[in-house]
N, C-alpha and C positions, 0 to 999 in steps of 0.2 A: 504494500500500500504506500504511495506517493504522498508528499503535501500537498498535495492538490486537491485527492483522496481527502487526506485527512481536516483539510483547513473547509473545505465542501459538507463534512459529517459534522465538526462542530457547528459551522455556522446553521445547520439544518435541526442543530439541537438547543441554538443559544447559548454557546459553549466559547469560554473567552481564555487565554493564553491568560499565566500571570505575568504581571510585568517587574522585570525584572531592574533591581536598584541600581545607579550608575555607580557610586560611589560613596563609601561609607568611611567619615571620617575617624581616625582610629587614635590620635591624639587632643589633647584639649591645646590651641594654641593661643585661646585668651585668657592668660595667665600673668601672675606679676613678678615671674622670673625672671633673670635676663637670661636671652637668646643668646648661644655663643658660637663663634663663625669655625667655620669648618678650618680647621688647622692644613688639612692636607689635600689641597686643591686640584692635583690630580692623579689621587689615589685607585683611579680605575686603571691608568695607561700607566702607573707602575710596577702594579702586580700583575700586569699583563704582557710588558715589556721582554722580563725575563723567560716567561713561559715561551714567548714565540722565538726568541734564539735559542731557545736549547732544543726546538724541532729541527733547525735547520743545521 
């Protein structure tokens, strides 16, 4: 059975998809702490660095 099929059967039943949430905040960031800046600014491309010369 297709969605076509299937979107065809709900709708013939009044039948609704749930909708799904985009984005759920998982810290509180209105707070009276201070915010502290990221010390190591390109901490991606230098643990990545190494990994890719030692392939080659």
């Amino acid at each position: 059975m297709n969605h076509k099929k299937v979107r065809c059967l709900m709708r013939a039943h009044d039948l609704q998809q749930r909708v799904r949430r985009r984005y759920v905040t998982a810290t509180d960031s209105d707070h009276e702490s201070p915010i502290f800046p990221n010390l190591a600014p390109g901490h991606r491309a230098e643990w990545a660095r190494p990994a890719l010369s030692s392939r080659i």
